[in-house]
C-alpha positions in Angstrom: 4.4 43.1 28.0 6.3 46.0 26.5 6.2 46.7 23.0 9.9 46.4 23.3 9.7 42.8 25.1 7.7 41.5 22.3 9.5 42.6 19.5 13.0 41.2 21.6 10.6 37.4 21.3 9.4 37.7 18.1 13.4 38.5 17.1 14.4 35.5 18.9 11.4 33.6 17.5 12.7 34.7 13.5 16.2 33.4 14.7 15.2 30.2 16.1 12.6 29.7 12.9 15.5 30.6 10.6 18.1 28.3 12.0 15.7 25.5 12.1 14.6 25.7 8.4 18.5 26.3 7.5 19.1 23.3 9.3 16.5 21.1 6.9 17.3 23.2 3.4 20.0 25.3 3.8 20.6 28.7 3.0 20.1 29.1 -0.6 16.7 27.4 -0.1 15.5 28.8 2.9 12.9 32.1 1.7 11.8 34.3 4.2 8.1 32.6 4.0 10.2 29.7 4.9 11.0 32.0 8.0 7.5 33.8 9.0 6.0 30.4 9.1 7.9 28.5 11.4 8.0 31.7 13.5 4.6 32.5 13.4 5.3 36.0 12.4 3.7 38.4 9.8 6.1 39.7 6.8 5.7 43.4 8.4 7.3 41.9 12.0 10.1 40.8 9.8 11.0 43.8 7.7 10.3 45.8 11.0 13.1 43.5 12.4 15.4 42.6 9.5 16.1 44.5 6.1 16.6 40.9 4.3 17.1 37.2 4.7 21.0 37.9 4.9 20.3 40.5 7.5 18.5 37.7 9.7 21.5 35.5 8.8 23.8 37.7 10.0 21.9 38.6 13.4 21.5 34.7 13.7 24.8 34.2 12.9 26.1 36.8 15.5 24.2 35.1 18.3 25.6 31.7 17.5 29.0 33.1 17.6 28.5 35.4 20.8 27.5 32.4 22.6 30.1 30.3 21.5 33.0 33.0 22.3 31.7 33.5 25.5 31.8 30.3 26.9 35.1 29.8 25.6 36.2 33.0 27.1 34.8 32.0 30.6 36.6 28.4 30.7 40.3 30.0 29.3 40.3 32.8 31.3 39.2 30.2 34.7 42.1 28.2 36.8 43.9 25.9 36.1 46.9 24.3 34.3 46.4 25.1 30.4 45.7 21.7 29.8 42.6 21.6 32.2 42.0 25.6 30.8 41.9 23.7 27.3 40.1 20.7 28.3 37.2 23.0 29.8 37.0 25.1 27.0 36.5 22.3 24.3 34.0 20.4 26.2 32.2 23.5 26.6 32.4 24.2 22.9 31.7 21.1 21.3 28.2 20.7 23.7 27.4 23.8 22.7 27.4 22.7 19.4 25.5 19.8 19.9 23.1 21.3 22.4 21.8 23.5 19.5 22.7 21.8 16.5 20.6 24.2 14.2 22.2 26.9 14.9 26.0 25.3 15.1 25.3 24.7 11.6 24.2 28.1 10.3 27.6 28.9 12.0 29.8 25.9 10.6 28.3 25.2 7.3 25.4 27.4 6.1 27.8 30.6 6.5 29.5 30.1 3.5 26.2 30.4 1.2 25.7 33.9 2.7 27.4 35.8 0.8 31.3 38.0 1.3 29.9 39.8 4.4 29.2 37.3 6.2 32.3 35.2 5.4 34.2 38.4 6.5 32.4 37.7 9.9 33.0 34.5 10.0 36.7 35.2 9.4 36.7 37.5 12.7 35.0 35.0 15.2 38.1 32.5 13.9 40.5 35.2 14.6 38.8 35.9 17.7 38.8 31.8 18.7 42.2 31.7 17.9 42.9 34.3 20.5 41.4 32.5 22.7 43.8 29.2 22.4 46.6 31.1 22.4 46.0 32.6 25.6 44.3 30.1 27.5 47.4 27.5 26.1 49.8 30.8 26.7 51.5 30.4 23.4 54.0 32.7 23.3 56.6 32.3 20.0 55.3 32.7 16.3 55.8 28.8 15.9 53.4 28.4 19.6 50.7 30.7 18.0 50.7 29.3 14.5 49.8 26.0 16.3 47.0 27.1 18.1 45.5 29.0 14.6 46.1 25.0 13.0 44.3 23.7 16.1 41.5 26.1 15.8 41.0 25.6 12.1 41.3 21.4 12.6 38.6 21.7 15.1 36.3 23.9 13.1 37.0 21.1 10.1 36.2 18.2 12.6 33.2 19.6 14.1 31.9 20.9 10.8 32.3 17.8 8.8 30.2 15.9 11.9 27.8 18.4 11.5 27.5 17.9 7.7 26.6 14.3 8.4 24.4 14.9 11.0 26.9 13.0 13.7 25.9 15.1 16.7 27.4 12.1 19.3 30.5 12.5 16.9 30.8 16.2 17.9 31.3 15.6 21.7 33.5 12.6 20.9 35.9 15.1 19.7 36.8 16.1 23.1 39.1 13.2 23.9 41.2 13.0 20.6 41.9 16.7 21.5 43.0 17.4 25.1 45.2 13.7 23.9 46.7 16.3 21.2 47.2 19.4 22.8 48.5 17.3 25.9 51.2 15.7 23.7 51.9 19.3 22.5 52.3 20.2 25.5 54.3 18.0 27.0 57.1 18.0 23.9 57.2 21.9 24.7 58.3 21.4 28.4 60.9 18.7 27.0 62.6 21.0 24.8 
């Protein structure tokens, strides 16, 4: 392997390792020790790779969030009636959650222990979510796209408070309760 291939695995190894002892601690308690042990890394790979804990964070962070905003850019761009656009999308969001719950909750939860940076982040991916619903539901009035921010910030309070307790099967029961939601939405927006 390259020299290049192996630092792209140990990088990936340091986020892994940090989302996994996030997930246990969180963030305050998590050290970078904490970090070079479960990824089996010396302290030089780390400072090679990161200036600080918060600088892993935020690398972690951005990886969780890229995935995330893919997928749901893949499923509300695709075909379909916005309801089946919508219904897509969440499914897709909330397994990604619960497929990796470590890293959904250095995303959800441990991003507000990081520090203003990071919250200034986090405040961009919402923006960026929200974007998403509005044009995958094509909202078009003020009153269509303030809905779709409230949706996006009741999800991110469901799925986070699930997380918090650990309910990972509570994360992908979400699904239902929401295409039922944005269904009803819907259909009181065709009526009047």
């Amino acid at each position: 392997m390259t020299r290049q291939q192996v630092a792209e695995i140990q990088r990936a190894r340091m986020l892994r390792a940090l989302a996994d002892a996030m997930a246990g601690q969180g963030y305050v308690a998590t050290t970078v020790a904490d970090v070079l042990s479960r990824a089996g890394v010396s302290r030089e790979t780390f400072y090679q790779q990161f200036a600080s804990k918060q600088d892993c964070f935020q690398a972690a962070y951005e990886v969780a969030a890229s995935r995330v905003l893919s997928i749901l850019q893949a499923e509300v761009t695709s075909q379909g009636t916005a309801l089946e656009r919508f219904d897509r999308a969440i499914s897709a969001y909330l397994d990604e959650l619960a497929r990796e719950p470590a890293f959904a909750r250095l995303f959800m939860i441990e991003v507000y222990s990081a520090g203003a940076e990071v919250l200034a982040q986090r405040a961009e991916i919402q923006r960026r979510f929200t974007k998403l619903v509005i044009a995958g539901l094509g909202a078009r009035g003020r009153a269509e796209r303030f809905a779709c921010e409230a949706l996006v910030s009741a999800v991110t309070m469901l799925v986070t408070s699930r997380l918090a307790a650990g309910d990972i099967k509570g994360i992908r029961a979400l699904r239902r309760p929401l295409v039922e939601l944005v269904a009803e939405a819907l259909t009181r927006l065709q009526v009047a």
